[in-house]
C-alpha positions in Angstrom: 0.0 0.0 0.0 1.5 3.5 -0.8 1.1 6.7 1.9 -0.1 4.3 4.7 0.9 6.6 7.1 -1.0 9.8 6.2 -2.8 10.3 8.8 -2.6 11.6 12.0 -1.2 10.7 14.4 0.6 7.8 12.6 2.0 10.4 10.5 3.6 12.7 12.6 4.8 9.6 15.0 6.0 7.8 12.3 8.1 11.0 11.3 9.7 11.6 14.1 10.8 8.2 14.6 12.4 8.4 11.0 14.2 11.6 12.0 15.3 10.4 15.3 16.6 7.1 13.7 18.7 8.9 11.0 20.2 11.5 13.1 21.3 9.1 15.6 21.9 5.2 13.5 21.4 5.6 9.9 24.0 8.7 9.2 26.5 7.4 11.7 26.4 4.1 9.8 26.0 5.7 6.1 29.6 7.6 7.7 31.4 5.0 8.7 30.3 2.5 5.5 31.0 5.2 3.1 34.1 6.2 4.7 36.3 4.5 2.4 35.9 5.9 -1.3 35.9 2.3 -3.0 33.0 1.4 -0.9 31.0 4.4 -2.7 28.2 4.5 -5.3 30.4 6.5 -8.1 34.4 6.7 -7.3 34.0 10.7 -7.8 31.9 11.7 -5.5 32.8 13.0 -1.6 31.9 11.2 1.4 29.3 15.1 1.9 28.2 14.1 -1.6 27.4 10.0 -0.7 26.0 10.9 2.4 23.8 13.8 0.8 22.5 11.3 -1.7 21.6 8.8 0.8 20.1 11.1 2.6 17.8 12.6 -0.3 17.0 8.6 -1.1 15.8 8.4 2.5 13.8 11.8 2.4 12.3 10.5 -0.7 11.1 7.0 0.8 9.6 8.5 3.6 7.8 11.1 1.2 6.1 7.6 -0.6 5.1 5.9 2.8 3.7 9.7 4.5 2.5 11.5 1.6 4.7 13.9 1.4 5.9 15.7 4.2 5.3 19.8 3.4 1.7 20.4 2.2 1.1 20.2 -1.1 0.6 23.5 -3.1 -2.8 24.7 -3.5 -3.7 25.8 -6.8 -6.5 27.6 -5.5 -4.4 30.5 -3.3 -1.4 32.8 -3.7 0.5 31.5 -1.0 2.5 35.1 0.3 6.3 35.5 1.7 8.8 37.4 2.3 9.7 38.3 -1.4 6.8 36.4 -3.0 5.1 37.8 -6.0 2.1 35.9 -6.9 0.1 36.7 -9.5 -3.6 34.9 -10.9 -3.8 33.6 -14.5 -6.9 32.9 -16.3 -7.7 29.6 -17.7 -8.1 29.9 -21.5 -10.8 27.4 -22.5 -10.9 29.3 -26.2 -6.9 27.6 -27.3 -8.3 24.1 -26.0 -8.9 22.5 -29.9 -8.7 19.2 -31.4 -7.3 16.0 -29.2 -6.6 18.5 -26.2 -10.3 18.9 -25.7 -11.1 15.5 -26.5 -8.6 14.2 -23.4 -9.8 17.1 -21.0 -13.2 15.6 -21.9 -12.5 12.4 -21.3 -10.7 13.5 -18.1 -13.4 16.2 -16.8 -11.2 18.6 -16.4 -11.1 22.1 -17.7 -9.3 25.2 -17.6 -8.9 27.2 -13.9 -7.6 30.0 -12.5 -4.6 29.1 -11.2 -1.4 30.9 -9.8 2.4 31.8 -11.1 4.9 33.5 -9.0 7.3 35.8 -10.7 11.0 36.0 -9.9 13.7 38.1 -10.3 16.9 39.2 -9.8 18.5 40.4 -6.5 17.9 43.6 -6.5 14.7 43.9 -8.9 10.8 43.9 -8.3 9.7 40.7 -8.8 7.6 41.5 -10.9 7.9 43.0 -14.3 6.7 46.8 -13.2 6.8 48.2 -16.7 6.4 46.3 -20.1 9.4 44.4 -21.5 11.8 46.1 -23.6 11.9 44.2 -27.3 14.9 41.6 -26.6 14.4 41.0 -23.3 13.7 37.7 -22.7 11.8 35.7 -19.6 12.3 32.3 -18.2 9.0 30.9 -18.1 9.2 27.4 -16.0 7.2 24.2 -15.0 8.8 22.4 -11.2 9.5 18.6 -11.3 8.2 16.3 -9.0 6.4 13.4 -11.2 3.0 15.4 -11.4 2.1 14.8 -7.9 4.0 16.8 -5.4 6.2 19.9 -5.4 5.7 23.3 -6.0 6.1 26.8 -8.1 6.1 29.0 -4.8 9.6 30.2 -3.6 9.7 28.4 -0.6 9.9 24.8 -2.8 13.5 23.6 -2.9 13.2 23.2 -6.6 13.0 26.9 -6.7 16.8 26.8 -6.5 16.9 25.8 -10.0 14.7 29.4 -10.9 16.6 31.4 -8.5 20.2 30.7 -9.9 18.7 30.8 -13.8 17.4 34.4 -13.6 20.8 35.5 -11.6 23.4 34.1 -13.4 22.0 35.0 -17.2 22.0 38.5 -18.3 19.6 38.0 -20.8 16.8 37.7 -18.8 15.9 39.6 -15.5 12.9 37.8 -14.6 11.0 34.3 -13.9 7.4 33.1 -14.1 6.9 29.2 -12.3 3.8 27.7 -12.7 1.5 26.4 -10.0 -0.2 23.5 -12.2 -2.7 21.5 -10.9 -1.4 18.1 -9.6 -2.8 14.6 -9.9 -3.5 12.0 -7.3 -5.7 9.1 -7.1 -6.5 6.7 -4.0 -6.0 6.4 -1.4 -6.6 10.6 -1.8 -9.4 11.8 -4.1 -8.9 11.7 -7.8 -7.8 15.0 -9.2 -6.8 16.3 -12.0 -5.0 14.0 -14.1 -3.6 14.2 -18.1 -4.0 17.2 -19.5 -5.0 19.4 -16.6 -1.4 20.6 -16.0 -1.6 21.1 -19.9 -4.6 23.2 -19.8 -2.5 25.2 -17.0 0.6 25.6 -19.2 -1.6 27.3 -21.8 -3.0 29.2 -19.7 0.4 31.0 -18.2 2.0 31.2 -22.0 -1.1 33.2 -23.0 -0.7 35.0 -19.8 3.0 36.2 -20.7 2.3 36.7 -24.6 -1.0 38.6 -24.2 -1.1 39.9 -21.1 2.5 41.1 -19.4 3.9 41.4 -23.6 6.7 38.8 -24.1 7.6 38.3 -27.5 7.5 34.7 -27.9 11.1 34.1 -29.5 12.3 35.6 -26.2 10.6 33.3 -24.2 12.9 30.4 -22.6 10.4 27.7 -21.9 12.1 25.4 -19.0 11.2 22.5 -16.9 12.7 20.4 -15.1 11.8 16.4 -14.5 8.3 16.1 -14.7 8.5 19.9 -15.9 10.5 19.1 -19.0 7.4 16.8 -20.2 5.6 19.3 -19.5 7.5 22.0 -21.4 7.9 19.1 -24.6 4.1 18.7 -24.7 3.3 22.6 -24.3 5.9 23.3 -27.1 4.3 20.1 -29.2 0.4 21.4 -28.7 1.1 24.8 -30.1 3.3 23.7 -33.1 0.7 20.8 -33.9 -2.4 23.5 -33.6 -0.3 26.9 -34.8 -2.5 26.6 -38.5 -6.0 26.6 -36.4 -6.2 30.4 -36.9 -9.8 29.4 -35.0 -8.5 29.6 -31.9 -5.2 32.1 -32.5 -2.4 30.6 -30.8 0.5 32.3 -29.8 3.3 31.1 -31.6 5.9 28.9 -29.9 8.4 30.1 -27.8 12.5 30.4 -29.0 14.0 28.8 -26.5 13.0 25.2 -24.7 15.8 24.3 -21.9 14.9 20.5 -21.0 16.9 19.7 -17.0 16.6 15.9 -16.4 13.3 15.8 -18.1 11.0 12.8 -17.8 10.6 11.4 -21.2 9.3 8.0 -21.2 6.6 7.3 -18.8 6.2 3.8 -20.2 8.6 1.0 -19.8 10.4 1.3 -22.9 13.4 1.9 -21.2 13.2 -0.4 -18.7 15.8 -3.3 -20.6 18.8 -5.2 -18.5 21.7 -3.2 -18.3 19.6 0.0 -19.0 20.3 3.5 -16.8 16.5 2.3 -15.4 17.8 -0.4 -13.9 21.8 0.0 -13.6 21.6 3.4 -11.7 20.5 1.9 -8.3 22.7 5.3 -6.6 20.1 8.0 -7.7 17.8 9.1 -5.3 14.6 8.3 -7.4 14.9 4.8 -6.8 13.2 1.7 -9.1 11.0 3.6 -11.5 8.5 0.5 -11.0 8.6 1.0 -6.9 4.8 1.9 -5.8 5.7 6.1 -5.7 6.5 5.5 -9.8 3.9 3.4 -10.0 1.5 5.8 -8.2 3.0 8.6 -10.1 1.8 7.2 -13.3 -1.3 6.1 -12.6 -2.7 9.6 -10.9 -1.5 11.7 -14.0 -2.8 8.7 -16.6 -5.6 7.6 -14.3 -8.9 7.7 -17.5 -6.3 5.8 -20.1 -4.2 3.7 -18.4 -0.1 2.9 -18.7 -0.6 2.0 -21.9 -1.6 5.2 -22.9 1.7 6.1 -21.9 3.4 4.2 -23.7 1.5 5.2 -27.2 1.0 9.0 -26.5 3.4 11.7 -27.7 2.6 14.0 -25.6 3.1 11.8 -22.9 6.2 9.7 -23.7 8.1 11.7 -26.5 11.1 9.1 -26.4 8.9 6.3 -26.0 10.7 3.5 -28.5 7.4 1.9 -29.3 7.3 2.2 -32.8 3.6 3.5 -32.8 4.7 6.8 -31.3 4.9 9.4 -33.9 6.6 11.6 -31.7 8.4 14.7 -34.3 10.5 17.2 -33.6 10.0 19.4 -36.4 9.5 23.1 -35.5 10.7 22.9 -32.0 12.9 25.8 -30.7 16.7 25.6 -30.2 16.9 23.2 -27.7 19.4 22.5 -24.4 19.2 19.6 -22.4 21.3 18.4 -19.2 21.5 14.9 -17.8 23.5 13.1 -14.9 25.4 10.2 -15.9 24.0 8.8 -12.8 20.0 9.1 -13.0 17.8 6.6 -13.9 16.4 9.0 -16.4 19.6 9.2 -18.4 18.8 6.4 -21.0 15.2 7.8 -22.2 16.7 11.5 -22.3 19.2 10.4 -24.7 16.9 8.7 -27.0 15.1 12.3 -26.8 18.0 13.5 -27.8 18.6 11.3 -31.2 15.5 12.1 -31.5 15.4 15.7 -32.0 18.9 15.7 -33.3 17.3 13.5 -36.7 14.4 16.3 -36.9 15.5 19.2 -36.3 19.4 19.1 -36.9 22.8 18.8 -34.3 23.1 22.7 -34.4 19.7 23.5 -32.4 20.4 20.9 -30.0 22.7 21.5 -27.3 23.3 18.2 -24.9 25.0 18.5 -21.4 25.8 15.4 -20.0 27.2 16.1 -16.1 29.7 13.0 -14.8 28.2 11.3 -12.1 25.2 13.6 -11.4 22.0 12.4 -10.1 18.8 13.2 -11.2 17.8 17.2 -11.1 20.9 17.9 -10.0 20.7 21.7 -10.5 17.8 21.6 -7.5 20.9 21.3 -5.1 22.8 24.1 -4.1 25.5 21.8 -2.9 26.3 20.0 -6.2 29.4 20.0 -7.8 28.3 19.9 -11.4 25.6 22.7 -10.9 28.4 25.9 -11.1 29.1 24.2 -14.6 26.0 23.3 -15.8 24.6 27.1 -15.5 28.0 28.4 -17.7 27.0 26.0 -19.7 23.7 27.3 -20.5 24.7 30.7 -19.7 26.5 30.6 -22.9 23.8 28.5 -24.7 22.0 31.8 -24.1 24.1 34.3 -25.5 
């Protein structure tokens, strides 16, 4: 059974029993087993970096028995901070055409008011407080977390990866991040599975196009894990639809940067020997253990995972041979990927794959040694600093 300790008060005993018994057995042991470096998961990494990764694994676990252990975001509030900008985006039920609004049918869901918060750099409202200037461009970006958990709002650790994007590029000065409606499915009530975080991403592209005035070709379109599906299926919806001058599309955006993206959410990957099953060290664990499994089957819940395997939108690097998954007319493209993720495998077969349709010159590919999956969420990485050059200067 997944999340059978999410109520109270199992929940919160069951917590602190997990804290108590890390702080005081399991890191003393991870110390003292890790302590020598043959004895670690990749011979590069530091006895801080092992211990890190164990520790994220653990966190992780626990997450899948709890139910997470922050609140989840709700879509239905601007959550306020200290430096929070929220802002309220419309849903946009008139650019829902063709299969879209066949699966939101299917589905029953439809297009909401939802929230973004806007980031910035130190230094600068976080909000845009004037209209941008012709070349200036926006990071527009979608949070990982397999479509069930995590969060837009500052406060998420993922927000690391937003933070450091808008202060390390000159190019752009600010940041909208997504609150898109999450799925779940028993034991919690069914919600908003395939396409409600579609409808969402829509609704925030119109939002910065139509409303706040970004030219789409300076729009850098980014998500990470779960995000980067996201971000391939946003960028896939407008390019299949941009001739339905019914429903006036905006046109898609320039730039699509792709940060241990989540590819395949069938089991095409899944052969011996593959990074699905070889790359036991990252924190995500086996991508058929019950959080996958549950991942996949709140977000696909109407269709079923074979749906997954057979959808484009869905699985873009699916190697089913029924996919039809093109990559013609997509923007210049960057994608980075730890040698160590389970993830690794179906990104690079994304990465063929765009390569054949749209040509090695707007596809950039950053492979980081040894880094787990969605590295650049942790501040304490050591292939983060070089990751960001790198796409500092795929920028420029």
């Amino acid at each position: 059974m997944v999340f059978e300790y999410r109520n109270q008060p199992m929940k919160g005993l069951y917590l602190g029993y997990q804290v108590l018994s890390t702080i005081l057995v399991r890191i003393p042991l991870w110390s003292l087993w890790y302590s020598h470096s043959f004895m670690r998961p990749r011979p590069s990494w530091s006895l801080k970096h092992t211990l890190s990764v164990q520790l994220i694994r653990h966190v992780t676990y626990v997450s899948s028995v709890t139910g997470g252990i922050v609140p989840p975001p709700d879509w239905r509030a601007v959550v306020p901070g200290d430096g929070v900008e929220g802002v309220w985006i419309d849903g946009t039920p008139e650019l829902i055409t063709g299969e879209l609004k066949t699966w939101a049918s299917i589905s029953q869901v439809e297009p909401q008011h939802i929230p973004g918060y806007w980031y910035a750099k130190l230094g600068t409202s976080p909000r845009p407080t004037k209209p941008p200037a012709p070349s200036e461009k926006v990071f527009y970006c979608f949070h990982g977390g397999g479509y069930i958990q995590l969060s837009a709002h500052p406060s998420d650790f993922t927000a690391n990866i937003v933070r450091s994007l808008v202060q390390q590029n000159e190019f752009a000065s600010h940041a909208l991040a997504l609150e898109y409606r999450l799925s779940a499915t028993d034991p919690f009530p069914d919600r908003f599975p395939f396409p409600a975080a579609l409808l969402d991403a829509i609704a925030g592209y119109n939002y910065l196009i139509n409303v706040v005035g970004y030219d789409p070709e300076n729009v850098i379109l980014t998500g990470d894990s779960a995000g980067g599906n996201l971000a391939l299926a946003l960028v896939r919806y407008l390019i299949e639809n941009k001739s339905d001058h019914a429903i006036n599309l905006p046109s898609p955006p320039g730039h699509l940067l792709l940060l241990s993206p989540w590819t395949d959410l069938g089991s095409s990957h899944n052969w011996p020997g593959s990074s699905t099953i070889a790359n036991t060290m990252d924190y995500l664990g086996d991508l058929d253990s019950r959080r996958s499994l549950y991942s996949k089957e709140a977000y696909l819940r109407p269709y079923g995972f074979g749906f997954a395997a057979l959808n484009r939108y869905i699985s873009p690097a699916s190697l089913h041979p029924s996919v039809q998954a093109h990559f013609n007319g997509f923007p210049r493209t960057f994608i980075a990927v730890g040698t160590a993720e389970r993830f690794l495998d179906q990104v690079r077969t994304l990465k063929r794959k765009m390569v054949a349709d749209m040509g090695e010159d707007e596809v950039t590919f950053f492979e980081a040694p040894d880094a787990i999956h969605d590295y650049l969420a942790f501040n304490w990485h050591p292939q983060r600093s070089s990751t960001l050059q790198a796409i500092a200067n795929w920028l420029q």
